[in-house]
C-alpha positions as semicolon CSV with decimal commas, in nm:
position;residue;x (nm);y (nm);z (nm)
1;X;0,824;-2,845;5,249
2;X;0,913;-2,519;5,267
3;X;0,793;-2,196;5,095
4;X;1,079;-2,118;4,852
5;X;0,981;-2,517;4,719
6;X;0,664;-2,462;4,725
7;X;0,655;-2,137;4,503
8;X;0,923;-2,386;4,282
9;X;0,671;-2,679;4,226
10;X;0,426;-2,410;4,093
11;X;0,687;-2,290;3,839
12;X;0,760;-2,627;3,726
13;X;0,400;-2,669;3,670
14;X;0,315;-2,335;3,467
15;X;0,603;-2,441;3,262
16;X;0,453;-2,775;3,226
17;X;0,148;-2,589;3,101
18;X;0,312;-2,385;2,873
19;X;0,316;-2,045;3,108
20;X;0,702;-1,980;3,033
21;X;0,691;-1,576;3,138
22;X;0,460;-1,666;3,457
23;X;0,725;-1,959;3,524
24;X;1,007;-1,703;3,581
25;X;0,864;-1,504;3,807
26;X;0,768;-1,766;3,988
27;X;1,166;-1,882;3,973
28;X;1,233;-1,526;4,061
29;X;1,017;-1,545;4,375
30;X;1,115;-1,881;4,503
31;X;1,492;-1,793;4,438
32;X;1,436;-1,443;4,667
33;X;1,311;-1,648;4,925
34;X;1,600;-1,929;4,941
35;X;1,958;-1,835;4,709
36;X;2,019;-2,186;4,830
37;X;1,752;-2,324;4,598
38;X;1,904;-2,489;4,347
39;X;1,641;-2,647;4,131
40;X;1,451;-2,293;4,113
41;X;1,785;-2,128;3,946
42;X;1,838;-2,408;3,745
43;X;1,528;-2,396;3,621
44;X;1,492;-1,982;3,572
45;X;1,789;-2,072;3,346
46;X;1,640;-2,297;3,128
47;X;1,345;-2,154;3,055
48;X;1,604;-1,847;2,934
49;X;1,768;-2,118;2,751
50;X;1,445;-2,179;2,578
51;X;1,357;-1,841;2,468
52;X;1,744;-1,767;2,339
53;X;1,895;-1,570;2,602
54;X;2,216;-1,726;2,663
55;X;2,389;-1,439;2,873
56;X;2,118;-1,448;3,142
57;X;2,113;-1,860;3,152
58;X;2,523;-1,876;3,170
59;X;2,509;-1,568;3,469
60;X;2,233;-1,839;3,666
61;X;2,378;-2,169;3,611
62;X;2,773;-2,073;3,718
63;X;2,606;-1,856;4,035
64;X;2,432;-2,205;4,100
65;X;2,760;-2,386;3,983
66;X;2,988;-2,151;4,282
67;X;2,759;-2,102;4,541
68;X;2,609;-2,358;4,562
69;X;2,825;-2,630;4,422
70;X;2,528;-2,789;4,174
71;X;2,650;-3,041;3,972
72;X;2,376;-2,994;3,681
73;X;2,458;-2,662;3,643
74;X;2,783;-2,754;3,567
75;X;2,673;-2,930;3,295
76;X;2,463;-2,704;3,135
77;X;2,794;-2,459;3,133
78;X;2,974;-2,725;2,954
79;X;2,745;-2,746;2,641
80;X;2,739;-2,351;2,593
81;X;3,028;-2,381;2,335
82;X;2,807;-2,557;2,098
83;X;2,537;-2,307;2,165
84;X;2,773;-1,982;2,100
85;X;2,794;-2,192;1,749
86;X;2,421;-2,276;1,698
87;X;2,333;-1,926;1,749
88;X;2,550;-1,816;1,459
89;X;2,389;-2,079;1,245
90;X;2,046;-1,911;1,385
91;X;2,166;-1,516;1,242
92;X;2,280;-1,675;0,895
93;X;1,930;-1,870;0,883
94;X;1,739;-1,525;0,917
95;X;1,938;-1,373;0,669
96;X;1,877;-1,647;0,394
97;X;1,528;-1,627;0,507
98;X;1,567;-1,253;0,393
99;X;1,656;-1,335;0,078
100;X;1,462;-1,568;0,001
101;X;1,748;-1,874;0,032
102;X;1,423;-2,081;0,221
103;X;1,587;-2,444;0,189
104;X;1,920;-2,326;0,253
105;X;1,777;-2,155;0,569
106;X;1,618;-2,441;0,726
107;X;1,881;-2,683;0,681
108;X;2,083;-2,399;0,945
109;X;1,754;-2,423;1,150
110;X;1,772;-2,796;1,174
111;X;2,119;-2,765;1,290
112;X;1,989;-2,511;1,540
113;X;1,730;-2,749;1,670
114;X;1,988;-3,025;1,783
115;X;1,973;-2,839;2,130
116;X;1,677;-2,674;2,335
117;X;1,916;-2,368;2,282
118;X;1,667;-2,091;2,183
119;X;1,401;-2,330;2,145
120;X;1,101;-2,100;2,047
121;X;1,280;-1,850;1,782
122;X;1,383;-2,148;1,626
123;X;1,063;-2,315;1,601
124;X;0,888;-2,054;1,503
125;X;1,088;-1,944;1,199
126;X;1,097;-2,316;1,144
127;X;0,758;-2,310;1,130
128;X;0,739;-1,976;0,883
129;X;0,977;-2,109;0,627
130;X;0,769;-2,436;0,567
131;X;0,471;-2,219;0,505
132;X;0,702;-2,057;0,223
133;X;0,745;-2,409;0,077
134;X;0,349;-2,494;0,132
135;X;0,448;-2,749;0,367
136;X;0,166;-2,663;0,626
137;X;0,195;-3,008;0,800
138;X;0,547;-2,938;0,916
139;X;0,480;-2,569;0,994
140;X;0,176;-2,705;1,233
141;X;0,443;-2,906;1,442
142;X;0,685;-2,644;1,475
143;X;0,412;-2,404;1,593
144;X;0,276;-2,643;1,812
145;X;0,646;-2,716;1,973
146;X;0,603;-2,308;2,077
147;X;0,309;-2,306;2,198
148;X;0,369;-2,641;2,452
149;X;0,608;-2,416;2,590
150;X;0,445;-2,068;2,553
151;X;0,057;-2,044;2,488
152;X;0,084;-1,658;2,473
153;X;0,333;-1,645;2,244
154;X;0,266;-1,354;2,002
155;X;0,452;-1,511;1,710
156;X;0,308;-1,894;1,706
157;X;-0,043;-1,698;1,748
158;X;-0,016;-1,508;1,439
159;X;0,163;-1,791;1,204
160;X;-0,119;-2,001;1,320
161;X;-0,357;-1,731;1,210
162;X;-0,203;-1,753;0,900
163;X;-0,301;-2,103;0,882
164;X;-0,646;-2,071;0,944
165;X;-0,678;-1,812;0,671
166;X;-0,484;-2,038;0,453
167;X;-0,793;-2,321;0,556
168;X;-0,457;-2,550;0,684
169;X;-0,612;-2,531;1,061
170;X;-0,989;-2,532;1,127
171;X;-1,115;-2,200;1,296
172;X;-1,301;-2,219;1,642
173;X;-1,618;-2,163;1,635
174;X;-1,766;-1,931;1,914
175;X;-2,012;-2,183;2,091
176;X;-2,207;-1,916;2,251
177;X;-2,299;-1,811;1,884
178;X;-2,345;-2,173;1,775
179;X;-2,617;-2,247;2,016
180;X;-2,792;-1,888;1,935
181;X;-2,800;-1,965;1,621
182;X;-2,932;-2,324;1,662
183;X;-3,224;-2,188;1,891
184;X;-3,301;-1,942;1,611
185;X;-3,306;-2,190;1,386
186;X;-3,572;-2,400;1,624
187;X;-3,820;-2,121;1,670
188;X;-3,833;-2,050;1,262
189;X;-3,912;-2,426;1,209
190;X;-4,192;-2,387;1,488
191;X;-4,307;-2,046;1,341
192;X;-4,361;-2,224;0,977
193;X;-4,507;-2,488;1,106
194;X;-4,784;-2,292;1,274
195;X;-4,835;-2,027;0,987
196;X;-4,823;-2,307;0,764
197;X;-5,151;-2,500;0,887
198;X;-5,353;-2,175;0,928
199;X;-5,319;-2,109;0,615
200;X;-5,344;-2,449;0,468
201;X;-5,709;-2,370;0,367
202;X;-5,645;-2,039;0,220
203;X;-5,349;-2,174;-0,012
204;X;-5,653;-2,381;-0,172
205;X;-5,877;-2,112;-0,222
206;X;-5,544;-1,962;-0,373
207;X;-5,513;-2,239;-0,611
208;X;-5,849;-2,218;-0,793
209;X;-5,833;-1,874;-0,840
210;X;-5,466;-1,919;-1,001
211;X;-5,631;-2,104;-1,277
212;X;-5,937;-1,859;-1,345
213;X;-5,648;-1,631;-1,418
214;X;-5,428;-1,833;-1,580
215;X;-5,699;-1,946;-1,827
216;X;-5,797;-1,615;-1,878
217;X;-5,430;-1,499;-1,964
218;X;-5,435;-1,783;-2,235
219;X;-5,712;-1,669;-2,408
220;X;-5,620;-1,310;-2,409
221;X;-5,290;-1,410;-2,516
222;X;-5,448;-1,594;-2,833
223;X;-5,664;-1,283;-2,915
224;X;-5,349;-1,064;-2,884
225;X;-5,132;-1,311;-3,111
226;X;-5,370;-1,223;-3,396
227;X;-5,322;-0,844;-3,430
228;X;-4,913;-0,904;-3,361
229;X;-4,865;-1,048;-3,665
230;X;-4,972;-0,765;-3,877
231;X;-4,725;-0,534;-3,671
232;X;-4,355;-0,536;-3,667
233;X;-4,188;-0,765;-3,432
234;X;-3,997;-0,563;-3,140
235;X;-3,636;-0,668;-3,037
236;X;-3,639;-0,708;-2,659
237;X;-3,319;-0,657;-2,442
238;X;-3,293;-0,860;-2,126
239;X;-3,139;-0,675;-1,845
240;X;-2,924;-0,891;-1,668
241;X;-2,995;-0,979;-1,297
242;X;-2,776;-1,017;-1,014
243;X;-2,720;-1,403;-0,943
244;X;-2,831;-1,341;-0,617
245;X;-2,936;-1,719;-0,494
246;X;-2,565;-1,845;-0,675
247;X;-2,378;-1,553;-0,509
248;X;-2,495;-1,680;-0,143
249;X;-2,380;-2,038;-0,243
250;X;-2,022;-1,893;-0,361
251;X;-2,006;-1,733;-0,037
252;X;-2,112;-2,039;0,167
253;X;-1,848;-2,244;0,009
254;X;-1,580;-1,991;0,066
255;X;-1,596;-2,016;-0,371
256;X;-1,330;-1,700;-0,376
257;X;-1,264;-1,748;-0,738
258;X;-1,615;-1,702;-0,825
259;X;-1,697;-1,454;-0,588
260;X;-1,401;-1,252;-0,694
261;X;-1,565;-1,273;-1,065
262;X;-1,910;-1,169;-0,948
263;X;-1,763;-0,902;-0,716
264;X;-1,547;-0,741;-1,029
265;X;-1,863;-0,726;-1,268
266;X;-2,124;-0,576;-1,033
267;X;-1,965;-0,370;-0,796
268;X;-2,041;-0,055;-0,971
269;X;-2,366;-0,153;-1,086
270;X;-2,711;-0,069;-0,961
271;X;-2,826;-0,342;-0,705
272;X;-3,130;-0,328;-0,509
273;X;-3,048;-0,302;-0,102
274;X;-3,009;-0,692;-0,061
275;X;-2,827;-0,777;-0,334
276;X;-2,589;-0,496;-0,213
277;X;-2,611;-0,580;0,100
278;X;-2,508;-0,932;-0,057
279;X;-2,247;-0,805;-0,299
280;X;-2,070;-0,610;0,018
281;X;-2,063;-0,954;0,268
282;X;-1,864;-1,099;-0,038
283;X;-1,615;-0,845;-0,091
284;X;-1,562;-0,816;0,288
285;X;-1,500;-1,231;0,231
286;X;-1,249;-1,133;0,003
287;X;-1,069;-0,836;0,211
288;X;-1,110;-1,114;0,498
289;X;-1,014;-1,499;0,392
290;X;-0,995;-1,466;0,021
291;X;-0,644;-1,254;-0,009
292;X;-0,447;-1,486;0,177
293;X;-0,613;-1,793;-0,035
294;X;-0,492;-1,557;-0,376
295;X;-0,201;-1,507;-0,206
296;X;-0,152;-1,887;-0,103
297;X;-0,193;-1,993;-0,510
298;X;0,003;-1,719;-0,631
299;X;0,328;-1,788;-0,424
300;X;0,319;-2,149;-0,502
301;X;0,256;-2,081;-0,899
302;X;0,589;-1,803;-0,807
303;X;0,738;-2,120;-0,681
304;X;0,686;-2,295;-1,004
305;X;0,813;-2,043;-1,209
306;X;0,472;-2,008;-1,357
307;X;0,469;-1,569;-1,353
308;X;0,134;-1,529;-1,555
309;X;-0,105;-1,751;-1,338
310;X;0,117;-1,656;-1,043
311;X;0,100;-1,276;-1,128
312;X;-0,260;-1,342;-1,163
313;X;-0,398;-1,434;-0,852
314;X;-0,134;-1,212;-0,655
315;X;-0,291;-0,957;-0,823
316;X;-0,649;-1,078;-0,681
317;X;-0,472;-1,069;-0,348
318;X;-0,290;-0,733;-0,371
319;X;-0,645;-0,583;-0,476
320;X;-0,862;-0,678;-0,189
321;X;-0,555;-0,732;0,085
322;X;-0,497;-0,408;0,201
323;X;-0,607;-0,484;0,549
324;X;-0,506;-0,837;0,569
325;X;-0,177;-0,890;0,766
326;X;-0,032;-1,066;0,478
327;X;-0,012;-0,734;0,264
328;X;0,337;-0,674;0,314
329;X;0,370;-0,989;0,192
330;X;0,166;-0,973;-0,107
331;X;0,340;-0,647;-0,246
332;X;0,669;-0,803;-0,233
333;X;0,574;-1,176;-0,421
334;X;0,389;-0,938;-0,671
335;X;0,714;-0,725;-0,729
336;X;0,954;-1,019;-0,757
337;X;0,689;-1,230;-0,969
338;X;0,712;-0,944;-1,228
339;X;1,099;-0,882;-1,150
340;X;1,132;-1,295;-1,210
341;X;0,881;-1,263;-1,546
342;X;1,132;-0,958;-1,728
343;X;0,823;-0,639;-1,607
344;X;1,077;-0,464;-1,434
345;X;0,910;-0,152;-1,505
346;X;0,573;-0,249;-1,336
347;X;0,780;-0,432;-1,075
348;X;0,892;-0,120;-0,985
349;X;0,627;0,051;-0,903
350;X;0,546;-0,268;-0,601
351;X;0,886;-0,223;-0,476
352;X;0,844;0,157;-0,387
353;X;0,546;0,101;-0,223
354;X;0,702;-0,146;-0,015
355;X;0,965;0,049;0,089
356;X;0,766;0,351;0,152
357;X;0,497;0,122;0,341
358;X;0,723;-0,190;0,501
359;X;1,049;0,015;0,516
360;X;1,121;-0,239;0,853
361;X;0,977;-0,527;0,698
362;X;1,186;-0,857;0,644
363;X;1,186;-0,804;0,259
364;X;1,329;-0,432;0,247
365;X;1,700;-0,502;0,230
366;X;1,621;-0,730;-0,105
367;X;1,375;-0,410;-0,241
368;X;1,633;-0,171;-0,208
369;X;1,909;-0,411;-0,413
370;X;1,649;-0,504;-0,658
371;X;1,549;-0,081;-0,721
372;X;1,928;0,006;-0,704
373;X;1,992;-0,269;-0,957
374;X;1,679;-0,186;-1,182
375;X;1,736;0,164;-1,204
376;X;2,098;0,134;-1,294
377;X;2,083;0,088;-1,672
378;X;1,778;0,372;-1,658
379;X;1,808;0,638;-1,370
380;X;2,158;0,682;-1,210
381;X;2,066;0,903;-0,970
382;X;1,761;0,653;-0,821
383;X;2,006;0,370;-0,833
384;X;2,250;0,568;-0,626
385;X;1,996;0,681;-0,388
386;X;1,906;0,271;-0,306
387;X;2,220;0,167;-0,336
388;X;2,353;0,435;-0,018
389;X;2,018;0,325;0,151
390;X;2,111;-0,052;0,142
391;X;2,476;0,054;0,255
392;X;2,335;0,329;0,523
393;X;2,093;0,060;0,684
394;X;2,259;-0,275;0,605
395;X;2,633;-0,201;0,598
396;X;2,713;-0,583;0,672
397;X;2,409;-0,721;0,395
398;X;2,583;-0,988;0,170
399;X;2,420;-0,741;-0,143
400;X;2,683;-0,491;-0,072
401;X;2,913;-0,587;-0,392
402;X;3,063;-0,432;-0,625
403;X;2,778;-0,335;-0,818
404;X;2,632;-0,106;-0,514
405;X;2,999;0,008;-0,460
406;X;3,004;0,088;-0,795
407;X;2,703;0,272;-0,840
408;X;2,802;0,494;-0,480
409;X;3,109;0,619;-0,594
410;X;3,024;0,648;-0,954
């Protein structure tokens, strides 16, 4: 066996493995070594196929097809015209994913997915449009379709991410940590053990003299009841105390609702340094996990038309999701659950801050018809400045009508 088919066999394998990128270069290096080679250009133009490039996977497969007279290439150019098709159905899909059009979007995507044509794009928007409809199950396939064929890839990782926080897909544990943890937990039992018998004894001695002093309370407490009731009764206020034991079994139930409602009614009160220490590992819980469950409930109550539980717990998410990933996201569903519920005027307010935070995020072309429209009946001048940025950085969006025409040349 030669060198060039050597170098091919280990291509065929990292793309068994799910190595795509490392694949091609391997392609690359077994195709400068023999042009004659066909499996290894064949193959370099699949795995282009795959991730959507159909340019550079038509240039391989008719080089293989004329020099070197490969029958399978020649196939591969004769199902192209289909592709050219499937890869306008895969454009439309983004846009209705853009607006919002999820159902009509995935029946383009199951079109798309007849072929391997642009396998991975397809799977993975696949896969982010189920999440939309809270059908985690299918999203978990279509992410795990990318990642057969590319562990790395940046897109799978991060919807899958997005699954863990949503508690769809267990997190991995660090074992390294898990066995610490279990030897610390070993060498406390031991510890107790030990301190426990040598002072076994003394806890006796203990004992005895608890009742002396209990006993003597009693009495002085009957002695004292005697001269209270001649004076007037005082009102005592209880201070309330931090539910500190509760709060750690919130926490270690991932109980964000609760935690949320402990969070809101102590964090500007005085706590002594554990219970702060406490009160901070659950609001970092929040900023962490608990957003993207608020977030989770709030889209599907949005989905359900039901704007006052949705609007509630997207407000939970909005308030403690400023570092989460999923922000973006939250300060659009919070916009379009008050847009949907009649607020327009707080609605607002979430729609500028996406723009002027997410101006390249996939929901800006739908904030800037949404502010153009809004501000129409109250603030020409704002609705024409939207309206020529929706024209200016979408001149082919489907929300160029005659309402932004209108509002341009008015």
């Amino acid at each position: 066996m030669d060198k060039s088919q050597k170098i091919y066999n280990k291509a065929l394998k990292k793309y068994n493995d799910g190595y795509i990128d490392k694949a091609i270069e391997l392609c690359e290096e077994s195709i400068s070594l023999n042009i004659k080679n066909r499996a290894s250009i064949n193959l370099k133009g699949l795995l282009f196929y795959l991730k959507g490039d159909l340019d550079k996977a038509q240039k391989l497969w008719k080089m293989n097809h004329q020099v070197n007279g490969d029958g399978v290439s020649e196939k591969y150019l004769g199902s192209l015209k289909e592709d050219d098709v499937r890869f306008s159905l895969y454009v439309k899909a983004l846009r209705l994913i853009r607006e919002l059009k999820i159902n009509e979007a995935l029946k383009l995507l199951e079109q798309c997915a007849e072929s391997d044509f642009n396998y991975i794009k397809v799977n993975n928007y696949s896969a982010l449009c189920y999440i939309k409809k809270g059908e985690y199950k299918s999203a978990l396939e279509k992410l795990n379709n990318v990642l057969r064929v590319d562990v790395n890839n940046d897109e799978a990782k991060k919807t899958m991410k997005m699954l863990e926080d949503l508690n769809v897909v267990k997190k991995k544990f660090p074992l390294k940590k898990v066995a610490c943890i279990s030897a610390g937990v070993i060498c406390s039992v031991v510890l107790i053990v030990l301190i426990f018998n040598g002072i076994k004894n003394k806890s006796l001695l203990n004992k005895n003299f608890a009742k002396i002093k209990t006993s003597t309370i009693k009495n002085s407490g009957q002695k004292a009841s005697g001269v209270s009731n001649k004076a007037k009764p005082k009102v005592e206020t209880t201070k309330e105390v931090f539910p500190q034991e509760k709060f750690k079994g919130y926490i270690q139930n991932k109980d964000y609702d609760s935690i949320y409602i402990e969070v809101k009614k102590w964090k500007d009160k005085q706590l002594s340094t554990d219970e702060g220490a406490l009160l901070s590992e659950g609001s970092n819980l929040l900023k962490q996990d608990g957003s993207a469950y608020f977030y989770k409930l709030g889209t599907n109550y949005l989905n359900s038309k039901d704007y006052n539980n949705a609007k509630a717990y997207l407000t939970k998410a909005y308030e403690f999701g400023s570092e989460n990933y999923l922000y973006a996201d939250i300060i659009y569903m919070l916009a379009t659950t008050l847009d949907s519920s009649g607020d327009t005027k707080n609605a607002i307010n979430y729609y500028i801050q996406y723009d002027k935070g997410f101006s390249d995020g996939d929901y800006e072309e739908t904030v800037l018809y949404r502010l153009a429209v809004i501000y129409k009946d109250t603030d020409k001048s704002q609705a024409k400045k939207y309206a020529q940025s929706l024209v200016d950085k979408y001149p082919n969006s489907i929300y160029n009508n005659s309402i932004i025409s209108n509002l341009i040349n008015d």
